[in-house]
ZALOTOR-722304 format. One record per residue (C-alpha): residue in three letters; x, y, z. Coordinates in steps of 0.05 Angstrom, whole numbers, padded with zeros to 5 digits, always signed. Layout:
// residues N
ALAXYZ/...
// end
This chain:
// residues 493
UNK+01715+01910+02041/UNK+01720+01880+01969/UNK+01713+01804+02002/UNK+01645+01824+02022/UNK+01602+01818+01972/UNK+01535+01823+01981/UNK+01558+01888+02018/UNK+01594+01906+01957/UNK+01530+01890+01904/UNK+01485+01937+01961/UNK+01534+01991+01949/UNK+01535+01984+01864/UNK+01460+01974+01867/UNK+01445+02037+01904/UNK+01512+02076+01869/UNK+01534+02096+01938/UNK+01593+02144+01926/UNK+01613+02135+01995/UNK+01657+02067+01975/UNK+01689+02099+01914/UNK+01761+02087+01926/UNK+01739+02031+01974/UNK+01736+01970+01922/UNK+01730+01971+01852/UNK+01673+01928+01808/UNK+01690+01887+01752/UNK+01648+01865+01699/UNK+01671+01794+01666/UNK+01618+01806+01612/UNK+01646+01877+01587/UNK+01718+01873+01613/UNK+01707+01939+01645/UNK+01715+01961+01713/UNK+01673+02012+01739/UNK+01673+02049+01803/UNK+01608+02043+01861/UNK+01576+02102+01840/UNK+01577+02095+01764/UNK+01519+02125+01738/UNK+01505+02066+01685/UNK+01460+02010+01693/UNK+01485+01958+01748/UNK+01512+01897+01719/UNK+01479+01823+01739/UNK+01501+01802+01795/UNK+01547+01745+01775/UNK+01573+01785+01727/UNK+01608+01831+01774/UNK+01674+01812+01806/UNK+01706+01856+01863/UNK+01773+01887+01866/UNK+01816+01922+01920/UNK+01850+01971+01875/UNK+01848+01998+01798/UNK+01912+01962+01786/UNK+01891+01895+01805/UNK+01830+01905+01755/UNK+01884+01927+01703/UNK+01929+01875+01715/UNK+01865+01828+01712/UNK+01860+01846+01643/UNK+01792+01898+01664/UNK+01795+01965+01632/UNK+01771+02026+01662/UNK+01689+02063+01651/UNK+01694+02116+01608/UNK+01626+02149+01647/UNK+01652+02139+01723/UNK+01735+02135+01708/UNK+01743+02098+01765/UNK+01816+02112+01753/UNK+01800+02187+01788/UNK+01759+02164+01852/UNK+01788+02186+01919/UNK+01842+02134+01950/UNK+01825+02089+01992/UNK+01822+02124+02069/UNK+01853+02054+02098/UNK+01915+02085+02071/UNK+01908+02142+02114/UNK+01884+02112+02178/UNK+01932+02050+02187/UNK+02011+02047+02198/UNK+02031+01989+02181/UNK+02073+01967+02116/UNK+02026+01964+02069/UNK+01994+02027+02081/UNK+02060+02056+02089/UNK+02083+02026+02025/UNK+02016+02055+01996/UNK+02036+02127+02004/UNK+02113+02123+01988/UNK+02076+02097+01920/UNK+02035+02143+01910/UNK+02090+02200+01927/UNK+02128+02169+01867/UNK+02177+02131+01907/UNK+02177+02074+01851/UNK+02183+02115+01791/UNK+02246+02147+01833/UNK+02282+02086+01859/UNK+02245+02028+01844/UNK+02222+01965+01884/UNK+02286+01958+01922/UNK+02287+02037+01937/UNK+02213+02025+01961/UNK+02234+01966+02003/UNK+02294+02003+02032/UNK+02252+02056+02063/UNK+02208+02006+02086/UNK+02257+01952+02119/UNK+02236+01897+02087/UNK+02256+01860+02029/UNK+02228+01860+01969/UNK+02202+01802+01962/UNK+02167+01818+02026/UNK+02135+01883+02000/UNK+02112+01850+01939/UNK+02082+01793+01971/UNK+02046+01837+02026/UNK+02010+01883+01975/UNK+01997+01822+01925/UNK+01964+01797+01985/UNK+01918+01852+02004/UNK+01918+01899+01940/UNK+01915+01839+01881/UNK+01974+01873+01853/UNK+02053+01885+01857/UNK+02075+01953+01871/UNK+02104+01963+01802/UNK+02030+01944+01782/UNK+02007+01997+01828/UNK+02060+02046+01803/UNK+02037+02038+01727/UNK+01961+02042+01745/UNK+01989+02121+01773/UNK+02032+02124+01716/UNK+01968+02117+01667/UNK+01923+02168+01711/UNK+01982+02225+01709/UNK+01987+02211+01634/UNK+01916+02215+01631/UNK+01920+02286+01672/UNK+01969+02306+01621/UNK+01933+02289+01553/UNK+01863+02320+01583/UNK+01896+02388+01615/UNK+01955+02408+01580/UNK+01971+02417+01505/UNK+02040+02383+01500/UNK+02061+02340+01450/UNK+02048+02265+01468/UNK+02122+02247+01472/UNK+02131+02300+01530/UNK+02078+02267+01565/UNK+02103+02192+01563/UNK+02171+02211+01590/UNK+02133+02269+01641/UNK+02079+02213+01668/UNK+02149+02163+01684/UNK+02144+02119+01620/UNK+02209+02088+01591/UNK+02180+02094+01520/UNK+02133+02133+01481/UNK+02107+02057+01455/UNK+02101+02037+01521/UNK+02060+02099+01537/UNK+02014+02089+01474/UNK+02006+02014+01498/UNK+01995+02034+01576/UNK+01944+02086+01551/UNK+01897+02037+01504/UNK+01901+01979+01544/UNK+01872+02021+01606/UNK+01830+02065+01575/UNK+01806+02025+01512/UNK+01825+02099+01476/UNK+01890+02123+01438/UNK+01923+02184+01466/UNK+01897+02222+01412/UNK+01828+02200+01421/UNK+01831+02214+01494/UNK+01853+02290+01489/UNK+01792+02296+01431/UNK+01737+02271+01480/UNK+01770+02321+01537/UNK+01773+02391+01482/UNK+01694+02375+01469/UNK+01675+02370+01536/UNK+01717+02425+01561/UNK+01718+02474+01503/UNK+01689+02525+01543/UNK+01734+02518+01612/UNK+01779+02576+01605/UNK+01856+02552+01604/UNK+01906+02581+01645/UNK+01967+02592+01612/UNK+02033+02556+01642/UNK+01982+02514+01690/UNK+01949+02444+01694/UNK+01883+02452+01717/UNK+01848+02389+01755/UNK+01797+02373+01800/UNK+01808+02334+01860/UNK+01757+02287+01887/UNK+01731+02277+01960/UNK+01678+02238+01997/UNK+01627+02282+02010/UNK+01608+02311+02066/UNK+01676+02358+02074/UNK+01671+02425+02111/UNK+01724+02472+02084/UNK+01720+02527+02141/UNK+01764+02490+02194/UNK+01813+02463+02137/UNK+01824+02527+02087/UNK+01814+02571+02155/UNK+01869+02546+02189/UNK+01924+02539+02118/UNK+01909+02607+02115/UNK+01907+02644+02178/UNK+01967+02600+02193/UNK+02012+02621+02127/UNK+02076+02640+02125/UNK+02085+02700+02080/UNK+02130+02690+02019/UNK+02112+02618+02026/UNK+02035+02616+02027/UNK+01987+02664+02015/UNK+01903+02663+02015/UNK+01880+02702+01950/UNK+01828+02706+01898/UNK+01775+02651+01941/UNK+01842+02601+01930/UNK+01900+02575+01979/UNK+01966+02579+01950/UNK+02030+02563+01965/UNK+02097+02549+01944/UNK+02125+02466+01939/UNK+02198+02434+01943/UNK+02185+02373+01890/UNK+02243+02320+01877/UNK+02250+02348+01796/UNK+02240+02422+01807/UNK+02185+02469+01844/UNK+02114+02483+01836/UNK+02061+02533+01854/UNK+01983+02506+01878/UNK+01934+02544+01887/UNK+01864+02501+01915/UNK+01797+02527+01918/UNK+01738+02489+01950/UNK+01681+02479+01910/UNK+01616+02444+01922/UNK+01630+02376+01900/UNK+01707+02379+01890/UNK+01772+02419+01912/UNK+01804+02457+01848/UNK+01866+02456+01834/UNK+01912+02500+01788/UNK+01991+02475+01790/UNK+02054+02506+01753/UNK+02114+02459+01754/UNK+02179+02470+01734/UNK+02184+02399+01711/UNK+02123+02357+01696/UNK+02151+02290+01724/UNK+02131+02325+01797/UNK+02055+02320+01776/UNK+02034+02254+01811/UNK+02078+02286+01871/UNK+02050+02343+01876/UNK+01970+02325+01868/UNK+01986+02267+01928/UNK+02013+02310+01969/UNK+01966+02367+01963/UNK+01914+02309+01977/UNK+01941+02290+02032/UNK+01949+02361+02065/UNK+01874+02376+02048/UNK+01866+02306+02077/UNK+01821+02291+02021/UNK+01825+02206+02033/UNK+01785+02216+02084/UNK+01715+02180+02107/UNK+01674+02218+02142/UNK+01620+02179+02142/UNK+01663+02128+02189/UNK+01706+02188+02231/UNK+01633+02230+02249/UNK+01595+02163+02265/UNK+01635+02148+02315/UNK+01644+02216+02346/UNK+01569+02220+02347/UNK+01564+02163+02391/UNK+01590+02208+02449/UNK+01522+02257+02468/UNK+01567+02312+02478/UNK+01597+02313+02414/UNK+01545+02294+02380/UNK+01518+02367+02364/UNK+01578+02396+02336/UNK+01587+02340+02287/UNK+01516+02341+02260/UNK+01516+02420+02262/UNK+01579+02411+02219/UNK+01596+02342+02194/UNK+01653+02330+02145/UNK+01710+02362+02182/UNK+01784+02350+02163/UNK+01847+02345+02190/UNK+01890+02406+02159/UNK+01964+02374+02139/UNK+02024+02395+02109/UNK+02056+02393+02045/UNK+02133+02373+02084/UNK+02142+02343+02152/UNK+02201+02376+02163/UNK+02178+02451+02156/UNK+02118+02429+02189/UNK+02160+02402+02258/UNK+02198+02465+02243/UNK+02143+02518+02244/UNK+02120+02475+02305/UNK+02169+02490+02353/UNK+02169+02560+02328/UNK+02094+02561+02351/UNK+02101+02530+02414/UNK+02070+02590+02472/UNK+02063+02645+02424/UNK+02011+02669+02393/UNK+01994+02648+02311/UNK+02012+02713+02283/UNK+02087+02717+02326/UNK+02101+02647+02302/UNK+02081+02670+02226/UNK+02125+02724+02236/UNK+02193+02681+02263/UNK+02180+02629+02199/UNK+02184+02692+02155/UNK+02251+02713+02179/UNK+02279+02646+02168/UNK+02238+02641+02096/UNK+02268+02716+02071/UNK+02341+02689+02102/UNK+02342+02624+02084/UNK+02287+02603+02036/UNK+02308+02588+01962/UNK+02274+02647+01921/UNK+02221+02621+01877/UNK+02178+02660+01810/UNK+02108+02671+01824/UNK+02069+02654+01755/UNK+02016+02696+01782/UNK+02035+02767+01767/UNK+01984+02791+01825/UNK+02011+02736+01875/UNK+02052+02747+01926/UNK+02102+02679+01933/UNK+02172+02687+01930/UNK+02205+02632+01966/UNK+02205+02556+01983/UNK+02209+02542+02056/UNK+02279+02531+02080/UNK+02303+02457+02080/UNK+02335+02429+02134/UNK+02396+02428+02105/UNK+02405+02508+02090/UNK+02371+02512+02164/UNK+02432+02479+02186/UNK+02478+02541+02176/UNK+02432+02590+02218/UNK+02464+02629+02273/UNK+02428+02602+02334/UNK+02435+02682+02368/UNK+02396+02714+02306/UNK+02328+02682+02325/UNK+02300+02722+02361/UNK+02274+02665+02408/UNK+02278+02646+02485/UNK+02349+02610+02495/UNK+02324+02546+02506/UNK+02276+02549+02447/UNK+02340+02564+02402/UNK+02361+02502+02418/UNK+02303+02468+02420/UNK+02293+02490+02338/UNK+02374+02484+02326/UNK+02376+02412+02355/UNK+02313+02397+02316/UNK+02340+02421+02253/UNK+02409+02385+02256/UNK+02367+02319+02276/UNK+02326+02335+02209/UNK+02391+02347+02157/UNK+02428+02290+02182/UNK+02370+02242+02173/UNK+02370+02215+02248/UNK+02300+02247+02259/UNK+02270+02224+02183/UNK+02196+02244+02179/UNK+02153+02220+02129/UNK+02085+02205+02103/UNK+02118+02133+02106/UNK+02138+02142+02184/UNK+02125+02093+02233/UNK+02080+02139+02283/UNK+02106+02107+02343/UNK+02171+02104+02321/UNK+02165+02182+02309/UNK+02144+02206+02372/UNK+02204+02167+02411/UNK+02257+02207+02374/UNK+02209+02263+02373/UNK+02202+02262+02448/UNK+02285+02252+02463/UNK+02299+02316+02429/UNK+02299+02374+02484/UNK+02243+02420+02484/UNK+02198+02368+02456/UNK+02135+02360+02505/UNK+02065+02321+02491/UNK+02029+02382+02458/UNK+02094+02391+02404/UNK+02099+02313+02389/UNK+02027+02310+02377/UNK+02011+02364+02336/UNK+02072+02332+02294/UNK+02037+02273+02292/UNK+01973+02292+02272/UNK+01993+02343+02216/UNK+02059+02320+02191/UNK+02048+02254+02202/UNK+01976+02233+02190/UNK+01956+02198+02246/UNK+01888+02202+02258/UNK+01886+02183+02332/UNK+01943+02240+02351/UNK+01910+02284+02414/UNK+01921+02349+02452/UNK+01886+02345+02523/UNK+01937+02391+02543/UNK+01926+02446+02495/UNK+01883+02505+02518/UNK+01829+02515+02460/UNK+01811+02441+02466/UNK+01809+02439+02545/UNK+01764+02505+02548/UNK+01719+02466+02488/UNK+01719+02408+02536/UNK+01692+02451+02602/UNK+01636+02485+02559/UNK+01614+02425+02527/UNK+01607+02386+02596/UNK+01669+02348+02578/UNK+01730+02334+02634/UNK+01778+02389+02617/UNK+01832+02357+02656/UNK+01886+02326+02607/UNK+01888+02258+02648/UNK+01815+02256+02657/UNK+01805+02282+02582/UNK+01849+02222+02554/UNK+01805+02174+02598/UNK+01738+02199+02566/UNK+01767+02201+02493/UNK+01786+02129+02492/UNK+01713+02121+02463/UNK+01733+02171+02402/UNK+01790+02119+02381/UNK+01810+02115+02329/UNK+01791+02187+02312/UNK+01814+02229+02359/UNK+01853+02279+02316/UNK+01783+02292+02278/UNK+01758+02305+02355/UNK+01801+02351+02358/UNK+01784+02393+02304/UNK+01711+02393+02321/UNK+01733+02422+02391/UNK+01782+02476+02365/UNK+01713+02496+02330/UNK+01661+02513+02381/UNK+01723+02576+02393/UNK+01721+02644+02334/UNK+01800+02639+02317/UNK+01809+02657+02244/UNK+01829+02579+02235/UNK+01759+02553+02243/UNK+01724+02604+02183/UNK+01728+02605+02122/UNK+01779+02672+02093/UNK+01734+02725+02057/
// end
C-alpha cells in the first residue's frame, strides 16, 4: 500500500480513516509522522514520504503527531489476513515474544534464522523486529504515563525497558515530550474521566463500520461461568498472561471498544490489549471483507442491512480447541455447562477486583487438564477420548496452537487426532486461529441460512459457490449464522 503513492496522497488529502494502520505519512519538512486521518492541514505533496509501519518512521528519525498519535491507530489487517512469516512474525511481536526471548526466541518459533526474520521484515516493514518491538515498547509506556499514576521508574521496567534513561530517551525521541510532560497533557484532558481504582483504562481503536451484536452476542451467550461473565453493558473475563493474570472487561462504544484491565503485573499490558484485539478481531477491514461479499446478490442484503461484522476469537487457542470438542452436537448451554465442571475442578482460582463480579477462575491449562479422570466427564465414550487425546497433544506441545500457527499446518495435526471432523477443525481455525477463509458448509445454522437465502445448502455444492467469497469466507459465515435469533447474533441487555 505505502509504494503507491498517489493512492497514498488521495487517502491524506481526503483524511480517509479507513488506511489508518495501513501506511504511515511522513513529513521531511516537520520530522513528524502523522497518520491518514490526521485532522491537521495536509502537508505538500513532496513533502510527504510514506511508511509501512510507526517504527520504520521512528527509526527514520520521524517523530510521532501529537493531534492524530499515529502511534494508537489500529494494526495493520494484512497481519490478520496472511500466514506467512512475516505476518506470523508480526503477531508473535506484538504478543511480546521479543521483549520475552528476543530475536533468536522469535526466530525459533518461526523456523527461520535470524538473519532471515530480520531481513524479511526489513524488507516489507522498513524496520528490524527489535525496531518494531521498541516502537510497542514506547506505545505501552505511553499507555502507562496517560492511565495510571505510578511512578515513572515502574513504568520503564513495566513497558520492557532495560533502563529508566533508556525509557526517558525512548519516550522524547518518539514523542518530542518528556514523561512528565506527557502525563500533564493526559490529567488536563482527562480530568474529568472518572478513574477506576486498581485498573488501566484505554480505548481501543477499530475501522469503522463494526457491528457489535454478532461479536459481544456470541462472547457472551457462549461464556463459561467463573471464567467469563456479561455484566454492567461490558464483557469480562478472566486471562492467563506470561507475568501474572488479568481481568478485562470491554464495552462497545460508538467509535471505539473500552477497555478496563487489572493486572497482577504490568509487564502483561502490551499482552493483554493484543490479545483482546485480536479476540474482538478489531484489525479488521471491513471495507475490503463486505465489498467482496456484496459482490454475490444473495449476500448482498445482509451485509448492507448490517455491514461491519466480525469474527468473534479467543483470548487462548488451547481453551478455545478445548471448549470446541466439548461443543461438538450439543447444544450451547450443555457445552457451557461441561467447561464449568472442568473450570470449578481444574481452573486456577483467580480474585475478582470487581466486588459485584462474578469471576473466580482462569480456564484450566493444558497441563492441569492433563491429570483429569477421563470417567468423570460426563461425556459420550468416544468424546472422552476425543478431549483426553486432545489435551495430552496440547501439554506436550505436539499439537502447538498459536496466533503464530501455520493454518495449514494446524488443521493436519488437527485432523489426525480422533474425533476431529471438518466442522471441529474449522471452527478451530477460524476462532483460535485467525484465519479468515476457515468455513462450515457442514454446520446446520449456516446450511439452513444458505436454503432461505436461495443459496446451495449442500456442503459440496456450498464450498463450490463460496469460492467467490475467498478470501473471506469466515466473515461469510458470520453474516449467515445471522439471518437465525440465537442469543449469539444480539446484542446482551
Amino acid at each position: 500500500m505505502y509504494t503507491d503513492t498517489d493512492r497514498c496522497v488521495r487517502a491524506v488529502q481526503s483524511k480517509d480513516a479507513r488506511f489508518d494502520g495501513w501506511f504511515f505519512t511522513a513529513v521531511r519538512t516537520t520530522g513528524i509522522y502523522c497518520r491518514p486521518s490526521c485532522p491537521a492541514v495536509p502537508p505538500k505533496v513532496e513533502n510527504m514520504t510514506f511508511l509501512p509501519s510507526a517504527a520504520a518512521c521512528q527509526q527514520a528519525g520521524f517523530r510521532a503527531c501529537k493531534r492524530c498519535r499515529p502511534d494508537t491507530s489500529p494494526g495493520s489487517p494484512e497481519w490478520n489476513a496472511r500466514a506467512d512469516a512475516v505476518a506470523r512474525a508480526m503477531r508473535l511481536i506484538q504478543d511480546g515474544v521479543v521483549d520475552r526471548e528476543g530475536v533468536p526466541g522469535l526466530a525459533a518459533r518461526l523456523g527461520y534464522s535470524t538473519r532471515q526474520v530480520e531481513r524479511q521484515l526489513n524488507a516489507e516493514l522498513g524496520a528490524g523486529p527489535l525496531a518494531l518491538a521498541r516502537a510497542q515498547r514506547a506505545q505501552t509506556a505511553r499507555l502507562l504515563i496517560e492511565t495510571s499514576e505510578l511512578p515513572m521508574g515502574d513504568i520503564a521496567f513495566a513497558a520492557g525497558f532495560s533502563s529508566i534513561r533508556t525509557f526517558n530517551e525512548t519516550v522524547r525521541e518518539v514523542f518530542a515530550l518528556a514523561p512528565g510532560e506527557l502525563r500533564l497533557r493526559a490529567e488536563k484532558a482527562n480530568r474529568h474521566v472518572p478513574k477506576v481504582p486498581g485498573s488501566i483504562s484505554l480505548r481501543l481503536p477499530y475501522r469503522a463500520p463494526l457491528n457489535p451484536d454478532n461479536l459481544f452476542g456470541h462472547l457472551a451467550a457462549t461464556a463459561v461461568p467463573g471464567v467469563e461473565e456479561w455484566r454492567a453493558g461490558a464483557y469480562r473475563r478472566t486471562l492467563r498472561l506470561p507475568y501474572g493474570t488479568g481481568v478485562v472487561a470491554l464495552s462497545p462504544q460508538p467509535d471505539h471498544i473500552g477497555c478496563q484491565l487489572a493486572l497482577t503485573d504490568l509487564r502483561d499490558l502490551t499482552i493483554a490489549i493484543s490479545r483482546c484485539r485480536w479476540m474482538l478481531d478489531l484489525d479488521a477491514d471491513p471495507e475490503a471483507v463486505d465489498g467482496q461479499l456484496r459482490a454475490d446478490p444473495l449476500l448482498a442484503p445482509l451485509v448492507d442491512k448490517a455491514p461491519g461484522r466480525r469474527v468473534p476469537r479467543t483470548v487462548d487457542a488451547a481453551e478455545f480447541a478445548v471448549r470446541a470438542v466439548l461443543g461438538q452436537q450439543v447444544s450451547t448451554a450443555a457445552a457451557r455447562t461441561h467447561a464449568a465442571r472442568l473450570v470449578t475442578s481444574y481452573g486456577e482460582p483467580v480474585a475478582d477486583p470487581d466486588p459485584e463480579g462474578g469471576l473466580t477462575h482462569l480456564f484450566p491449562s493444558p497441563q492441569a487438564l492433563a491429570a483429569l479422570d477421563p470417567q468423570s466427564l460426563a461425556l459420550p465414550a468416544s468424546r472422552r477420548t476425543t478431549l483426553t487425546t486432545l489435551v495430552g497433544a496440547l501439554a506436550d506441545g505436539s499439537l502447538p496452537l498459536g496466533i503464530d500457527s501455520d493454518w495449514e499446518a494446524a488443521r493436519a495435526r488437527l485432523n489426525a487426532l480422533p474425533g476431529f471432523g471438518p466442522w471441529t477443525t474449522e471452527v478451530i481455525a477460524m476462532r483460535a486461529l485467525g484465519d479468515p477463509d476457515a468455513f462450515l458448509p457442514s454446520d446446520l445454522g449456516v446450511r439452513r441460512a444458505a436454503r432461505e437465502l436461495g443459496l446451495p445448502s449442500t456442503p459440496a455444492a456450498l464450498t463450490a459457490r463460496a469460492a467467490g467469497w475467498r478470501p473471506w469466507r469466515a466473515y461469510a459465515v458470520q453474516y449467515l449464522w445471522a439471518t437465525d435469533a440465537h442469543p449469539i447474533n444480539h446484542l446482551p441487555v
